[in-house]
N, C-alpha and C positions, 0 to 999 in steps of 0.2 A: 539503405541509402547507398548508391552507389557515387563516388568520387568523379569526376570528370577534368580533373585540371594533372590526369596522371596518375604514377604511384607514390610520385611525394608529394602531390600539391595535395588541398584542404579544400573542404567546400564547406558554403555555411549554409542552412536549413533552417526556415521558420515554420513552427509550425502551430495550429492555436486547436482548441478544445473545448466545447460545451457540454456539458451534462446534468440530467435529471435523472435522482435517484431514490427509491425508497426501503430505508431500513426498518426492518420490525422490532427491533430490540436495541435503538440507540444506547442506550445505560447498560447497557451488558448484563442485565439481571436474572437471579435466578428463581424470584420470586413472579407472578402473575402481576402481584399487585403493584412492584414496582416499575415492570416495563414499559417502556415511553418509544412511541414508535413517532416517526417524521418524514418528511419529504425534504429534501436539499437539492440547491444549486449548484454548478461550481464552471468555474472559467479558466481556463492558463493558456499562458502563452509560455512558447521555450523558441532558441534559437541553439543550434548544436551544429558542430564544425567536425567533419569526416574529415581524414588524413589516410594515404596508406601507403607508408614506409617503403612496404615492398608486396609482390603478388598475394604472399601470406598474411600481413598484417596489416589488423586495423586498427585508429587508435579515436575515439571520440569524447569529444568536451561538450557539455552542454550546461545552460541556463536555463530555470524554469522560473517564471511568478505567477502564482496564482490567489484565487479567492474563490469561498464556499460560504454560500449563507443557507439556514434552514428556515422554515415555515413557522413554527411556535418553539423552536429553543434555540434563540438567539446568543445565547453564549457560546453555543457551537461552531459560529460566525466566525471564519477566520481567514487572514491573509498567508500568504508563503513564500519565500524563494528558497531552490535549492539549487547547487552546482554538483553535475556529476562527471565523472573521468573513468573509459574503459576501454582497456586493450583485448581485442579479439585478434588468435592467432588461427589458422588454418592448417591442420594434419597433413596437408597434399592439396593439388592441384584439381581444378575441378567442382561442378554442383556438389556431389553427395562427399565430397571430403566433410570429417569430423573436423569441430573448431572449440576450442579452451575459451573461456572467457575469464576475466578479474573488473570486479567494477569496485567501485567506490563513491559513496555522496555525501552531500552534509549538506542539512536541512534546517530552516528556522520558520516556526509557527508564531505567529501571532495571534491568538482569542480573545474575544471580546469580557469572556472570565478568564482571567490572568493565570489560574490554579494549570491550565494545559498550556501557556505559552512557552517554548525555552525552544533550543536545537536538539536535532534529530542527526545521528551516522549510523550507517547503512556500510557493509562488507558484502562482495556476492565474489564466488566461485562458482564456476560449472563448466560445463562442454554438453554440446549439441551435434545433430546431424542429419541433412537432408537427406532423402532416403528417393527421392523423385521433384519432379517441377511442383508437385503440389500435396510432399508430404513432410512434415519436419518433426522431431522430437530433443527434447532439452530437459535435463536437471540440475542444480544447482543445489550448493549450502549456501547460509547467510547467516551473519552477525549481527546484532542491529542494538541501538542504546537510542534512549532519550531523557534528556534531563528539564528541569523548569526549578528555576530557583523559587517557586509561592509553595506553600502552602503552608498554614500553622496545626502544629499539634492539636489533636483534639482529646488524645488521651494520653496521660502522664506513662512518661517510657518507651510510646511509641509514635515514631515519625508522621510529621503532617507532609512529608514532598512524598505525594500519591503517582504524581507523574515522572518522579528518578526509575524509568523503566530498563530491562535491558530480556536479550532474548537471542536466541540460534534456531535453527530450521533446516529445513530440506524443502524442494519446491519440486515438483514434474510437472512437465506441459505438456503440447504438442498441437500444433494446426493441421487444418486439413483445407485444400481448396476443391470446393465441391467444383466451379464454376471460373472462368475466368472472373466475374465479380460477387463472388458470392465463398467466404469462407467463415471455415470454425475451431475454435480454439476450445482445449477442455486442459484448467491448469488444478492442481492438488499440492495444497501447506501441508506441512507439520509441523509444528513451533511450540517451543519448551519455552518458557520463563515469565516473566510479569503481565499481569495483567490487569485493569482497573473495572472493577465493577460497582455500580451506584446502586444504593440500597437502602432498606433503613435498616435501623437498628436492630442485630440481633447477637445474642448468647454465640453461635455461630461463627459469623463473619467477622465477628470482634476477636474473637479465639486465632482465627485465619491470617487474617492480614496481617500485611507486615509495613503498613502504612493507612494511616486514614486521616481523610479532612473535609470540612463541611463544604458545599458546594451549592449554590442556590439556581444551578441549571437547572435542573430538574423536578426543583422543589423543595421545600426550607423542612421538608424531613426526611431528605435523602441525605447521604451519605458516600463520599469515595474511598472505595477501600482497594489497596492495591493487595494481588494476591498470587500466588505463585500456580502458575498454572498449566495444560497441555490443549493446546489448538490446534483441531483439523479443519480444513477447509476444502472446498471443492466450488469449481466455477465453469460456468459453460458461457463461448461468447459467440454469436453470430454477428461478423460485418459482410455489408453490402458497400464496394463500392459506388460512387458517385461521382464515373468520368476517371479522371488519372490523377486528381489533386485532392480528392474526399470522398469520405467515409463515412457509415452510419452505424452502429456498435450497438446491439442489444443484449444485455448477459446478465446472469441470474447466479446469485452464489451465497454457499449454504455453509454456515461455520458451528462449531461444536466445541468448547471450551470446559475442558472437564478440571475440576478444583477439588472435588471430594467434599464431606461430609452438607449434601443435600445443595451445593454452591452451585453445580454446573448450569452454564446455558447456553443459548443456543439463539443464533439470529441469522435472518434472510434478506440478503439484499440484493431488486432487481436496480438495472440503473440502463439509458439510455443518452449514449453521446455520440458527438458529431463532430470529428477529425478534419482540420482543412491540412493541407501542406503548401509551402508557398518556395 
């Protein structure tokens, strides 16, 4: 987004979002039997205000609300707003100069099962750089917590808040424009720390976890157990624009959560959205 009232004035941006997505492994399980796969919805709106101090810096606030509902697991069903603030700096003058980024957000979920509601914050560091008109690459690390004050003990000595998560990472991206409307985007996680997977009950996963509690999303003999873990991820996105104010986004991505003894798994989600900007 570029600024047009200057390099100190601000501009504000709305912008809104639809999408249709399908997960194969909603419960994060590692067993067959307990994998729940679904289709979900989801909608936001955000409004975000551009500022740039001076030719090097940029500084942005935004707002986002949204809502997600799913097809058969209704608990899943949830409202959002988040606020984020980030300053981007510029190495030099010019397209292919390198740029620093620091972001920062804080997030509150709402569920229709109360066990995932609470706030979500979010840390990003990175720097990027254009390499041509239609080639860019970015990396970044992240910090990121979520808390939810629910959940009761299910076993004597160990915690029932399944969702007090936290976790670090590394991320690489990069797009590419094939076309003046037609580009693609190929990004790669690595993320160290919690994770929640729904299960039943075993010898295993009871050993594992470092939090568990009963959850009726998925069915009255699953189980949430958080667990300490390592996730990779990989994602491929193709958008086409439509005209100068919208977008069509179709992207496919494949994650890998490795836990150890026999716990790992593994889910696929394609998803399909549609970008206005106003």
């Amino acid at each position: 987004m570029v600024g047009t009232q200057g390099a100190s004035g601000a501009d504000w941006t709305l912008d809104a979002a639809a999408s249709l997505a399908y997960d194969d492994n909603l419960s994060r399980a590692s067993a067959p039997v307990d994998v729940r796969a679904d289709w979900g919805g989801a909608i936001a709106v955000s409004a975000s205000s551009f500022a740039a101090p001076s030719a090097l810096d940029a500084l942005v606030v935004a707002i986002r609300g949204g809502a997600e509902v799913f097809h058969r697991y209704h608990g899943l069903d949830n409202g959002s707003i988040e606020a984020t603030a980030a300053y981007r700096r510029k190495c030099g003058l010019g397209l292919e100069a390198p740029w620093l980024l620091l972001e920062a957000s804080a997030a509150y979920y709402d569920y229709d099962v109360n066990l995932r509601t609470g706030p979500r914050f979010t840390l990003r560091a990175g720097f990027g750089k254009r390499f041509s008109d239609t080639l860019e690459a970015r990396v970044a690390v992240f910090g990121e917590v979520r808390r939810s004050p629910y959940g009761e003990p299910e076993v004597p000595g160990t915690s029932g808040k399944v969702f007090d998560l936290s976790g670090r990472g590394i991320d690489v991206g990069g797009s590419y424009a094939i076309t003046d409307d037609i580009a693609v985007a190929i990004d790669a996680t690595w993320r160290r720390g919690d994770v929640v997977s729904t299960a039943s009950e075993t010898t295993q996963v009871i050993g594992k976890a470092t939090a568990i509690a009963e959850d009726p999303t998925f069915g009255e003999e699953l189980y949430d157990y958080r667990l300490r873990g390592i996730t990779r991820s990989a994602a491929l996105t193709i958008s086409r624009a439509l005209g100068s104010r919208a977008s069509i986004n179709l992207s496919y991505a494949a994650e890998k959560t490795s836990v150890g003894d026999g716990l790992d798994y593994r889910n696929n989600v394609v998803r399909l959205t549609f970008l206005y900007r106003h």
